[in-house]
C-alpha positions, 0 to 999 in steps of 0.5 A, spaced: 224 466 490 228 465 496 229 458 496 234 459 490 240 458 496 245 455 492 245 462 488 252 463 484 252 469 484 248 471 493 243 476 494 238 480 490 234 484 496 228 488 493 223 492 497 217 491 495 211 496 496 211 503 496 209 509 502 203 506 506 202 500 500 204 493 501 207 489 497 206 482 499 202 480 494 206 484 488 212 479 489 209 474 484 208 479 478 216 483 481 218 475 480 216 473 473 219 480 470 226 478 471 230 474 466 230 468 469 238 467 468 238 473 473 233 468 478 238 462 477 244 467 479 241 470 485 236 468 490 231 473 490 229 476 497 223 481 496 221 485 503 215 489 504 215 495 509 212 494 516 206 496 518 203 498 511 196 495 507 191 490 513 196 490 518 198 497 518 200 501 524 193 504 527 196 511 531 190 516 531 192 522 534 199 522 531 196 521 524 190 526 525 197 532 527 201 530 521 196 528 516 198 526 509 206 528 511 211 523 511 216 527 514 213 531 519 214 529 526 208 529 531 209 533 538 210 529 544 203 531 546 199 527 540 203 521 543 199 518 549 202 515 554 201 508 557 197 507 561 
């Protein structure tokens, strides 16, 4: 997808994946639903979100305080401090 560094017509940036889910292995099947004069125009560049799916970030005590909130901002004290 991003080896089309010729591109006529620049970038497309796709971010792929949704809240907490990854989109790595989406790219494929994202790919092959654009119309491939779209793919020859422009180099495709999918980015999948940091900390989601295998590798998400793992932070207990703020997560067990914001549950399922995806805009809730924990207090400092569900963070702790290095040691």
């Amino acid at each position: 997808m991003a080896d089309n560094t010729a591109a006529p017509r620049g970038v497309l940036m796709w971010l792929v994946g949704g809240p907490g889910e990854p989109g790595v292995g989406l790219t494929a099947v994202i790919a092959h639903q654009f119309d491939p004069a779209v793919l020859r125009d422009y180099r495709l560049v999918m980015i999948s979100s940091r900390g989601t799916g295998a590798g998400a970030l793992q932070c207990p005590q703020p997560q067990q305080v914001m549950g399922d909130s995806d805009q809730a901002v924990p207090p400092s004290s569900a963070v702790p401090r290095p040691p």
